[in-house]
C-alpha positions in Angstrom: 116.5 144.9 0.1 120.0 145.0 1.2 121.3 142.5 3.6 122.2 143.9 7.0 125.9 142.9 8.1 126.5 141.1 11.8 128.1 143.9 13.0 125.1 146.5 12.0 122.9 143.3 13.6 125.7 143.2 16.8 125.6 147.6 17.3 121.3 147.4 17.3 121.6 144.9 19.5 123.8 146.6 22.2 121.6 149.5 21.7 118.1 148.4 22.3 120.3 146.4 25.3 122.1 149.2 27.3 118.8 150.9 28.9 117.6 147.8 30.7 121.4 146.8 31.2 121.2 150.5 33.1 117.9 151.0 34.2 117.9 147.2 36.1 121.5 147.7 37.6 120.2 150.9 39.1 117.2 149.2 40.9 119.3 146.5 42.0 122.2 148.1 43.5 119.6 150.6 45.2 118.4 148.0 47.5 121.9 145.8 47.5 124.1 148.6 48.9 122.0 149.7 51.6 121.3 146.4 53.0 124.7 145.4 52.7 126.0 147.6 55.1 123.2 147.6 57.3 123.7 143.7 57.4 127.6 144.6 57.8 127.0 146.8 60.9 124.8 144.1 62.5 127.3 141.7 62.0 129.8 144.0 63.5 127.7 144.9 66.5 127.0 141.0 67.0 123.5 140.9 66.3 123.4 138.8 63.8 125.3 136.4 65.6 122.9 136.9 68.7 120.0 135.5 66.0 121.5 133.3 65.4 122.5 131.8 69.0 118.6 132.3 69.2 117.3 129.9 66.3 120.4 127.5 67.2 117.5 124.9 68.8 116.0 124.6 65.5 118.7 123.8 63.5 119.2 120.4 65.8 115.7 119.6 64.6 117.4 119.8 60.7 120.4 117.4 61.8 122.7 120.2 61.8 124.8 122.0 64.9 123.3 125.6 66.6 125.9 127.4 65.3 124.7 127.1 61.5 122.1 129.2 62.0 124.3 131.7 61.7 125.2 130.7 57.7 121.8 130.4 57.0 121.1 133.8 58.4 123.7 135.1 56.0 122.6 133.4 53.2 119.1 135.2 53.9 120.1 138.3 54.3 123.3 138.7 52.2 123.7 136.0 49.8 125.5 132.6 49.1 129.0 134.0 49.4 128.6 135.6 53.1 127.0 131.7 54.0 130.6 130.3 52.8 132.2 133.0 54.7 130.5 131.8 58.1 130.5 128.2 57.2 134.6 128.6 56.4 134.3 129.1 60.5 132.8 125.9 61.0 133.6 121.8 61.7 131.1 120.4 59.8 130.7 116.6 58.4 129.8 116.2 54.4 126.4 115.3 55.7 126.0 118.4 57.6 127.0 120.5 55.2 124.9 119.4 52.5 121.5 119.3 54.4 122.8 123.4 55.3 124.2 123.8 51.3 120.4 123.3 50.4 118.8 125.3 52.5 121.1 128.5 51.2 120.5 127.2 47.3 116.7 127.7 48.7 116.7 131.0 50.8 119.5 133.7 50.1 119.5 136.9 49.1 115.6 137.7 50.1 115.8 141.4 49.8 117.3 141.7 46.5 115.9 138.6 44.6 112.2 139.1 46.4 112.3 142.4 45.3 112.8 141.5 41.6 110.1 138.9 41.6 107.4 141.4 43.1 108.5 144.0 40.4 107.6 141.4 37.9 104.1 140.5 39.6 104.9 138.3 42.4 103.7 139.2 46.1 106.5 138.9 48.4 105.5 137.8 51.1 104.3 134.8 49.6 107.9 134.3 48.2 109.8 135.0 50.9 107.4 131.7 52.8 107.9 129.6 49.4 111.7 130.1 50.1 111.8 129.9 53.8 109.3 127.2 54.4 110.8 125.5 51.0 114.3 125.8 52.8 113.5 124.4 55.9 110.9 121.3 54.9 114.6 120.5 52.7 116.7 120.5 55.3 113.7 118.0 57.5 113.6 115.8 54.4 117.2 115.4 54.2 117.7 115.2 57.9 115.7 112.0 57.5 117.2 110.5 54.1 120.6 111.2 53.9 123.5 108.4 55.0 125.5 109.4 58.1 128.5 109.8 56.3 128.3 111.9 53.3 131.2 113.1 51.6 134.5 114.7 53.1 134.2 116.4 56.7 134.8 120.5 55.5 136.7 122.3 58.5 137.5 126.0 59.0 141.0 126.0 57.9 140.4 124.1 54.5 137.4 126.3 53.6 139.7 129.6 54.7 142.8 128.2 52.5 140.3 128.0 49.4 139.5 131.5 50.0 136.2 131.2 50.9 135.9 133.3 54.6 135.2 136.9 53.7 134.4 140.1 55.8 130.9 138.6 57.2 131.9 136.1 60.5 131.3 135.9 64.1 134.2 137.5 65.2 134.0 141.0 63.9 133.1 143.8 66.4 133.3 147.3 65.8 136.9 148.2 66.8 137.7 146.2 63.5 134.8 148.6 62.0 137.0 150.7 59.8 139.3 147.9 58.3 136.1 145.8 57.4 134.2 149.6 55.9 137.2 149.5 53.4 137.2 146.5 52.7 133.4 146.7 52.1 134.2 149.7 49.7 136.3 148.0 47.7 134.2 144.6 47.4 130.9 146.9 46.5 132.2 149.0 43.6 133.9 145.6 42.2 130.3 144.5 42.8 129.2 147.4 40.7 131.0 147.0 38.0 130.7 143.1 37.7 126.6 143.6 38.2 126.4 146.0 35.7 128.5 143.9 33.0 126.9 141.2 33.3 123.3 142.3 33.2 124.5 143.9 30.0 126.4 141.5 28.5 122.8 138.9 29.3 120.5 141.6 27.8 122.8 142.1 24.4 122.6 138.4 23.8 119.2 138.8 24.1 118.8 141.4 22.1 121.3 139.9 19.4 119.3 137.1 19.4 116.1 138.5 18.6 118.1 140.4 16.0 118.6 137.2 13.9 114.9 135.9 15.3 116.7 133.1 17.3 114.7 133.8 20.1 111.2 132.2 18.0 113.6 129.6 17.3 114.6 129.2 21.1 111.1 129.4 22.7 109.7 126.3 20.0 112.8 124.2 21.0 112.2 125.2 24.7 108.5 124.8 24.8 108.9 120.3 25.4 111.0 121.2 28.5 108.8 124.0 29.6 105.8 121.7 29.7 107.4 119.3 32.2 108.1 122.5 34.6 104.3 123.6 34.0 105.9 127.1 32.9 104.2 128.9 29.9 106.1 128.1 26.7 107.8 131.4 26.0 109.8 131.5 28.9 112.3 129.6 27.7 114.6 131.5 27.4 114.2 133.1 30.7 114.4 129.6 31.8 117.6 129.2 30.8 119.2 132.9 31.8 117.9 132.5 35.5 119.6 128.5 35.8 122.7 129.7 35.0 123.5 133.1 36.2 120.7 133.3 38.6 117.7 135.1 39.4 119.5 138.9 40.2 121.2 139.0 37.1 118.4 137.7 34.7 115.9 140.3 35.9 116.7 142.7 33.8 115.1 140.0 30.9 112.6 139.1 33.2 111.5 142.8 34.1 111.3 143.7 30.4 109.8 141.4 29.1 106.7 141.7 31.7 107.4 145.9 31.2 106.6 145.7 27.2 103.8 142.7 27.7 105.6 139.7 25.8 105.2 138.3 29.5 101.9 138.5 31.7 102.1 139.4 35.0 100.2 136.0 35.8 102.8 134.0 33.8 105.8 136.1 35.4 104.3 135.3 39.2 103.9 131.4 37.9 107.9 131.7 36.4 109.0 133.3 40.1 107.6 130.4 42.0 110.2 128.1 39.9 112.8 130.8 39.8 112.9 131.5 43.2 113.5 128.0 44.1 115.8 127.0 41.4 118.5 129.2 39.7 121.9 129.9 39.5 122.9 126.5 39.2 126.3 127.1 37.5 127.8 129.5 39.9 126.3 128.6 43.2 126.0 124.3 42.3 130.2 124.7 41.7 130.7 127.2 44.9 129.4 124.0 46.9 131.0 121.4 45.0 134.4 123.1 45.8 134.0 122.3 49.5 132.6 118.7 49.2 128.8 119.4 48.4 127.7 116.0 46.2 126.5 117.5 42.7 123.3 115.6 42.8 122.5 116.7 46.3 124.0 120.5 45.0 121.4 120.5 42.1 118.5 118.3 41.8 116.5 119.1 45.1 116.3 122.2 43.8 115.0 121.3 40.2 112.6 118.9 42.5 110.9 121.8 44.4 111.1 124.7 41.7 108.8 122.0 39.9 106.2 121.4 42.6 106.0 124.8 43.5 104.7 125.7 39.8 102.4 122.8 39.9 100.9 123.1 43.0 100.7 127.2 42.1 98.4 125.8 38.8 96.6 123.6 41.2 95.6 126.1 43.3 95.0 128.2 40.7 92.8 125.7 38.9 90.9 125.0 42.2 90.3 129.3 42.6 89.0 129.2 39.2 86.7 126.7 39.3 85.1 127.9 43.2 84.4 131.0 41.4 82.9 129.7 38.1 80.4 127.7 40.2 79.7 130.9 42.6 78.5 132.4 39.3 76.4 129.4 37.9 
């Protein structure tokens, strides 16, 4: 039999990977454009800042100043970089901005990243109250444990100078509505183009993995790790995608792998109550660390709560299972 070269290996690879690259991008961008600009004309009307002045109260319950509600209503709706844009507005102390760092790691991008998971056998309305109620029993916990001084006080101008304040603020309005539409233009075909790379670029490893059956290989020295988290032992891989580069851009894995059965739906759900808590932890774990997050405080809660939430899903899964089997006897 004649050996196939890398590059034969490397061009079967990119093929079997530039349909889901395609197909995933398309259902992605399909829900992030729209709601982009919708969340872009609410911000510009001041609506979103309205809900925000309207759940200030509660953030004084988390430790943190009214005004913050207006980052973590960002992060929900848009995603982690709109919550740096808002919190680039703010005076914050290092312990401040770690108890509201956390809650966006928790609960961002619910639209987008909720979708995914109920594409892949998730409900979401129970995902969007894992992250929401996962987000705010964070911030109460770390309310309560964290020192008074933390870290470096982050002000407005430092966290402007590092670039970080984008279109999304408090003080747009709609005079400014044509500057901030190009401006959005601009930053969603980038957006595009970057979303559709890297999905692609994720999938052809994939795919050149399997290739040279790395992927077996993977998913036995995975499966020790995968115990510990409670997640089924093939997912290791996934496991590793959705921690780096986050949930969004590892569903196109994710959704094929449920789509062509190597994944159960049941297993999938179980994966999403980890992924949804923890991922991402490369880009959004630095983005933090840039303006004074701690790295443990950054990371670990999450890993901590992505954990319980699988656990306490096979509990109550183990507790379903068992009411029924003794209905039947």
């Amino acid at each position: 039999m004649e050996k196939k070269s890398f590059i034969h290996h490397a061009g079967e690879a990119g093929r079997k990977a530039l349909k889901p690259a395609f197909t995933t991008a398309r259902f992605l961008l399909c829900i992030m454009i729209p709601v982009s600009f919708a969340v872009l004309i609410l911000d510009c009307s001041g609506v979103l800042y309205y809900i925000g002045r309207f759940l200030g109260p509660m953030m004084h319950y988390l430790g943190l100043p009214g005004e913050a509600a207006l980052a973590l209503i960002s992060s929900i709706f848009v995603n982690i970089y709109s919550a740096l844009a808002v919190i680039g507005t703010l005076d914050l102390t290092g312990r401040e901005l770690t108890i509201l760092a956390t809650m966006c790691f928790l609960a961002h991008n619910f639209f987008v990243e909720c979708a995914v998971m109920k594409k892949t056998g998730s409900s979401m309305v129970k995902m969007v109250f894992l992250r929401l109620f996962s987000a705010i029993l964070a911030g109460w916990v770390l309310h309560f444990i964290l020192p008074a001084e933390l870290g470096r006080p982050v002000h407005g101008a430092a966290a402007t100078e590092a670039g970080l304040v984008g279109t999304h603020g408090i003080g747009l309005n709609l005079a400014r509505l044509p500057a901030v539409l190009k401006v959005w233009l601009i930053e969603t075909l980038i957006n595009i183009l970057r979303i559709f790379l890297i999905i692609l670029g994720i999938m052809f490893i994939q795919k050149l993995l399997d290739e040279f059956g790395v992927m077996r290989l993977l998913g036995r020295v995975m499966a020790p790790l995968m115990n510990v988290f409670g997640l089924p032992e093939h997912t290791g891989y996934l496991w590793m995608v959705v921690t780096l580069v986050g949930l969004a851009y590892g569903s196109a894995i994710l959704i094929e792998e449920v789509e062509i059965g190597a994944v159960s739906k049941t297993d999938a759900d179980l994966f999403n109550h980890y992924a949804g808590l923890s991922h991402s932890h490369l880009e959004d774990t630095l983005l933090f660390m840039s303006i004074g997050v701690p790295f443990f405080w950054a990371a670990i809660p999450r890993f901590v709560l992505g954990t319980l939430a699988v656990w306490l899903e096979r509990l109550r899964r183990y507790l379903v299972m068992r009411s029924y089997r003794v209905r039947v006897e």
